[in-house]
C-alpha positions as CSV (number, residue, x, y, z in Angstrom):
1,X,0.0,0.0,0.0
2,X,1.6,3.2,-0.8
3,X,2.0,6.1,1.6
4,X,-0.3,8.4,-0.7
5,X,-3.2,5.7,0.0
6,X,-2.6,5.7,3.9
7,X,-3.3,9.0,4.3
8,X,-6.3,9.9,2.1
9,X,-8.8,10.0,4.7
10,X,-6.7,13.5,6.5
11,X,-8.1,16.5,5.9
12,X,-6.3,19.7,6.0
13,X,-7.6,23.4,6.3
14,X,-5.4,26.1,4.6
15,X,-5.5,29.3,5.2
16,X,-4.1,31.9,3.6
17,X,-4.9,35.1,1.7
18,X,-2.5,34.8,-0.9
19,X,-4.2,32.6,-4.0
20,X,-1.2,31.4,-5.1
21,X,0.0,30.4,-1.6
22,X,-3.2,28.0,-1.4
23,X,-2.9,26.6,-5.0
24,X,1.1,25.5,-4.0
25,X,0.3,24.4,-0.9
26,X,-3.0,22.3,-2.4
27,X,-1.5,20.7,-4.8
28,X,1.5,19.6,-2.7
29,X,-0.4,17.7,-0.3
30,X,-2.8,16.3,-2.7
31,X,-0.2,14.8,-4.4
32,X,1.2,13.6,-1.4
33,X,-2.5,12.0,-1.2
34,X,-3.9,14.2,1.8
35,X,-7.6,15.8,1.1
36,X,-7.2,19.8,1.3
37,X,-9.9,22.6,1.8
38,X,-8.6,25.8,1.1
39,X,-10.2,29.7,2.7
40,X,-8.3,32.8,1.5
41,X,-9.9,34.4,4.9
42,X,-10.2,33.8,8.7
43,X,-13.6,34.4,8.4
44,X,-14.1,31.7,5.4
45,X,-11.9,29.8,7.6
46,X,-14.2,29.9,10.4
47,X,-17.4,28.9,8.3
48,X,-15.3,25.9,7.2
49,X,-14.2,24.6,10.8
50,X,-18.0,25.1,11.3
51,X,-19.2,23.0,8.6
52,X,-16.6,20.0,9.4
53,X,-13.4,19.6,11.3
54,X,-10.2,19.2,9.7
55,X,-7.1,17.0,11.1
56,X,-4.8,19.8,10.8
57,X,-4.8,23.5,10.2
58,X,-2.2,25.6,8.1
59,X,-2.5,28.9,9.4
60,X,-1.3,32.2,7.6
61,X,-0.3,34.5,10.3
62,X,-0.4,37.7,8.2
63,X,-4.2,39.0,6.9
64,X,-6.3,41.7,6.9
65,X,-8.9,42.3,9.7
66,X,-8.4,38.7,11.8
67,X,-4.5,38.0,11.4
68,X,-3.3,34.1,12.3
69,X,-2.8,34.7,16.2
70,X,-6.4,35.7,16.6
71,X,-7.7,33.3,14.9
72,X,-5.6,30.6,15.8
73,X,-6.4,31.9,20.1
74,X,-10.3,31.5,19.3
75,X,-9.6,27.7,18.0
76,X,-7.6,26.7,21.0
77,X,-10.5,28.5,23.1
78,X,-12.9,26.1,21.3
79,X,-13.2,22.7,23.6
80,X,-14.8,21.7,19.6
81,X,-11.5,23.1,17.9
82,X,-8.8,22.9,21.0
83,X,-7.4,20.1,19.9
84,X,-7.1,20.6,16.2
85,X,-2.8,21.1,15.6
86,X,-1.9,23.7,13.8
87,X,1.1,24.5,11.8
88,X,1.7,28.7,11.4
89,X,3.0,30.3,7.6
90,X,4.6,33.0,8.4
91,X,7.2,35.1,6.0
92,X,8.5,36.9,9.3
93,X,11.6,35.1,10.8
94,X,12.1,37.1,13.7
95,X,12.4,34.5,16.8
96,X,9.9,36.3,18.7
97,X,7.1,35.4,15.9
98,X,7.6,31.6,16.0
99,X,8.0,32.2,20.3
100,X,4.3,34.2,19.7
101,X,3.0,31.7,17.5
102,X,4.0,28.6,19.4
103,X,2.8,30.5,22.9
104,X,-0.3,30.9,21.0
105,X,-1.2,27.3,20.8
106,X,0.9,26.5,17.7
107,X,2.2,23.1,16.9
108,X,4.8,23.9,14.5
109,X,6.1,27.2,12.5
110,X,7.1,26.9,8.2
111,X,8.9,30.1,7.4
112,X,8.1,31.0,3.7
113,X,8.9,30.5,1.0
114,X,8.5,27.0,1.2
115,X,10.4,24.1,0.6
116,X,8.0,20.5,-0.5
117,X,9.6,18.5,1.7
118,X,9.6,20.5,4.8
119,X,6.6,21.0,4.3
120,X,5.5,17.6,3.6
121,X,7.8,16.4,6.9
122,X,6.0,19.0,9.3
123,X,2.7,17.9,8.2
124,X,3.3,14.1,8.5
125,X,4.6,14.3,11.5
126,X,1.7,16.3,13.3
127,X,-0.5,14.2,12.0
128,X,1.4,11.2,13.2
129,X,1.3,12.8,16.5
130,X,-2.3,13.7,16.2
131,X,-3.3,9.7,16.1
132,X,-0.6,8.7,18.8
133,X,-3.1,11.2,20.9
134,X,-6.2,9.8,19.5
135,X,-4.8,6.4,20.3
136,X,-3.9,7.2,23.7
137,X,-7.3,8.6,24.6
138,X,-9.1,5.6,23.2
139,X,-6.9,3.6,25.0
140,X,-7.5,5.5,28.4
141,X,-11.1,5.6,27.6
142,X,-11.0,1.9,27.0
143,X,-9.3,1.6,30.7
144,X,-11.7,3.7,32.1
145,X,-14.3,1.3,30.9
146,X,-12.5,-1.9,32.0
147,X,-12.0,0.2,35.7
148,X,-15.7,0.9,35.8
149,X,-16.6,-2.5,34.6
150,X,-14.0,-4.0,37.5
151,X,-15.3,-1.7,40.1
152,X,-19.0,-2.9,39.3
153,X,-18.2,-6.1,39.1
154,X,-16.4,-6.1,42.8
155,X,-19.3,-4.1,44.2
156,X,-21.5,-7.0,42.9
157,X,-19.4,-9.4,44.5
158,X,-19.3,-7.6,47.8
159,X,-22.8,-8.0,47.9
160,X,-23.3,-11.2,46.9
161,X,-20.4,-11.9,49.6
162,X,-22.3,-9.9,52.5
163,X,-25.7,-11.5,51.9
164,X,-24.0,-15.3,51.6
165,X,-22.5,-14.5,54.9
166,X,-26.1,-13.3,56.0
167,X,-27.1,-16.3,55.6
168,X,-24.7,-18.5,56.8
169,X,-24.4,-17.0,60.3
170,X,-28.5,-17.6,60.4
171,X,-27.8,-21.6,60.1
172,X,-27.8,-22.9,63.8
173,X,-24.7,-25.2,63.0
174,X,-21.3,-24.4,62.7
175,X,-20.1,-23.8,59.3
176,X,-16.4,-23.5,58.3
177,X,-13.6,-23.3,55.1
178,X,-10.3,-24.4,56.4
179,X,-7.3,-24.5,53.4
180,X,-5.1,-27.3,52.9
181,X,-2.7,-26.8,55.6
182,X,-5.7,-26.3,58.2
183,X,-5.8,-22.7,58.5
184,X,-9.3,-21.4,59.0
185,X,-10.4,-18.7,56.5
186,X,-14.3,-18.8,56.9
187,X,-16.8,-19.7,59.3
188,X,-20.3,-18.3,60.8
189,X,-21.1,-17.0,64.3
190,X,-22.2,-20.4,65.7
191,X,-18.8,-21.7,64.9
192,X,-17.2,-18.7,66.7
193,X,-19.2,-18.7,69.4
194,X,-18.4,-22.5,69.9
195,X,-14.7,-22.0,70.0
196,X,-15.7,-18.9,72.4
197,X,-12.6,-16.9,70.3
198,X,-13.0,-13.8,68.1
199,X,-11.7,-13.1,64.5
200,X,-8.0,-12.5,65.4
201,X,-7.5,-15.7,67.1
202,X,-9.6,-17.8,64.3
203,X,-8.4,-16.2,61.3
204,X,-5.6,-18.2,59.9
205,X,-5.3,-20.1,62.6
206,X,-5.2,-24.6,62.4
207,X,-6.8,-26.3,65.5
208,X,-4.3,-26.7,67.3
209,X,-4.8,-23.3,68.2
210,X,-8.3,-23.7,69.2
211,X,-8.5,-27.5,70.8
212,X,-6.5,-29.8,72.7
213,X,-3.3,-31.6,71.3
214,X,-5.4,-34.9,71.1
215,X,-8.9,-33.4,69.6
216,X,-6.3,-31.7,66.6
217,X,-4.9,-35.4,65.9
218,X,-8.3,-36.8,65.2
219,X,-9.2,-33.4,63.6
220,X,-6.1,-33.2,61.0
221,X,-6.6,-36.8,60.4
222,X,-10.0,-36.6,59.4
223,X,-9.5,-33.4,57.3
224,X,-6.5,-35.5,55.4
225,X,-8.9,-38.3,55.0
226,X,-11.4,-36.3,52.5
227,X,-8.7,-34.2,51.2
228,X,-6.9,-37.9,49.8
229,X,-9.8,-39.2,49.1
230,X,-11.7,-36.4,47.4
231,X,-14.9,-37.8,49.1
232,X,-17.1,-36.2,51.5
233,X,-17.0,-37.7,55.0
234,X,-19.6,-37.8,58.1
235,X,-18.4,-39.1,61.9
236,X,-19.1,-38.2,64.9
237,X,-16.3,-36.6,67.5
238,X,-15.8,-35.2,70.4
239,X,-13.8,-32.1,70.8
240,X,-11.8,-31.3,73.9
241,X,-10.4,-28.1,74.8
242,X,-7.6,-26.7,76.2
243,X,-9.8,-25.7,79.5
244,X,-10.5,-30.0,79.5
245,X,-14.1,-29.5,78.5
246,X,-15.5,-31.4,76.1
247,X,-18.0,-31.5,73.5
248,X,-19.6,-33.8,71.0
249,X,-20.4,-33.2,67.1
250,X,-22.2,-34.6,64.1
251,X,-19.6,-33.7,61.8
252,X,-20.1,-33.6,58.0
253,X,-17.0,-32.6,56.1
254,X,-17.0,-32.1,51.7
255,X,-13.6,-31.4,49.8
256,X,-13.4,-28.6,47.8
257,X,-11.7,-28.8,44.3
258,X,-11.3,-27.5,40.9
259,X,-10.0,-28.0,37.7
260,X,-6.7,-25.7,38.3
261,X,-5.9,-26.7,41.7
262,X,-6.7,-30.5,43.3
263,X,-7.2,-29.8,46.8
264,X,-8.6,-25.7,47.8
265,X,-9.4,-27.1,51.1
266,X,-12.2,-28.2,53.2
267,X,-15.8,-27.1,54.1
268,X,-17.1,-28.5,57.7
269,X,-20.9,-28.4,59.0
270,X,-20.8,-29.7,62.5
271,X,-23.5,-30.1,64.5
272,X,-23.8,-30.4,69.0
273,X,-24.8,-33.1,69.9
């Protein structure tokens, strides 16, 4: 694909109030396969931006009743226009003209008379910055979407979380998730109040933080049992605790597995007996 076909679908605005200015300029980047609109005024200029928006914007700095600098300060005031780069023309080489016109809102300054190629450079390579911007901002606006999206989704979640909880601290039995190596991570208020502890002491913590030496045997065992076996597993058991107390459970334990990872741990229902 040649270059002249890649860039067919750019539009550029020139202005200038010299005719022969806007027929070189024209047919330089129509050959060079850009679309051009040409105004010989600010005002015709003004009408056009109206009508459509151009990519890109070669600006004239000197004409009669709205000069370059005015013209160009009302475009960048524009949230329609702001964005629009624009490249001054400008016969004056005086470094405080090119410091005016980039101050201005300027992208780039081509002193006249004008050379094809420099010309030709300037324009491609606004134009290649313009869609690095564009790409950027559809690229933000795309993360923006995926961090609303996220956010939403984790809200859901929360909820769906907070009401499963609910509900598992209104079943009268003791409910709990213990990992693979034993270490609690979930259970409902009958099961705290059971173990008489609150969150710090349950919260990654095994049994043998909770019962006797002799009760966490027979617990670990059992939990090993349906972890090997991938089966679920009912028995009855009494629990002693450190303070020598005992107590005895209907306890119904279920493996919990998936397809990445064998063994997530264990979910326990017990029941006093």
């Amino acid at each position: 694909m040649s270059s002249a076909t890649q860039v067919t679908h750019k539009l550029i605005l020139i202005v200038d109030d010299t005719p022969a200015n806007l027929r070189l300029l024209s047919k330089l980047l129509s050959t060079s396969g850009y679309s051009t609109r040409l105004a010989p005024s600010s005002k015709l200029a003004l009408m056009s931006i109206q009508q459509s928006l151009p990519d890109l914007i070669l600006l004239d700095i000197r004409m009669p009743k709205l000069d370059g600098y005015e013209l160009c300060r009302r475009l960048k005031a524009d949230d329609r226009t702001c964005n629009i780069p624009i490249i001054f023309l400008s016969a004056l080489k005086e470094g405080g003209d090119k410091v005016k016109a980039l101050d201005m809102g300027g992208a780039d300054y081509i002193t006249k008379p004008f050379h094809a190629e420099e010309v030709c450079a300037r324009v491609r390579h606004q134009l290649q910055l313009l869609d690095l911007q564009r790409q950027l901002k559809d690229q933000n606006q795309q993360l923006q979407r995926e961090i609303s999206d996220r956010k939403q989704a984790q809200a859901e979640l929360s909820r769906e979380r907070n009401l499963l909880h609910t509900l598992i601290d209104a079943i009268p039995d003791m409910v709990f998730f213990k990992d693979p190596q034993g270490q609690y991570l979930f259970w409902n208020q009958a099961f705290q109040d059971f173990v008489g502890a609150d969150y710090r002491d349950i919260w990654r913590h095994t049994d043998a933080d909770l019962f006797s030496a002799a009760a966490t045997a027979d617990i670990r065992a059992k939990d090993e049992q349906v972890l090997s076996s991938g089966q679920p597993l009912r028995h009855e058991e009494t629990v002693y605790f450190p303070d020598q107390h005992q107590q005895f459970l209907d306890t119904y334990k279920v493996p919990v597995q998936s397809a990445i990872v064998e063994n997530l741990g264990v979910i326990g229902v017990c029941r006093d007996i």
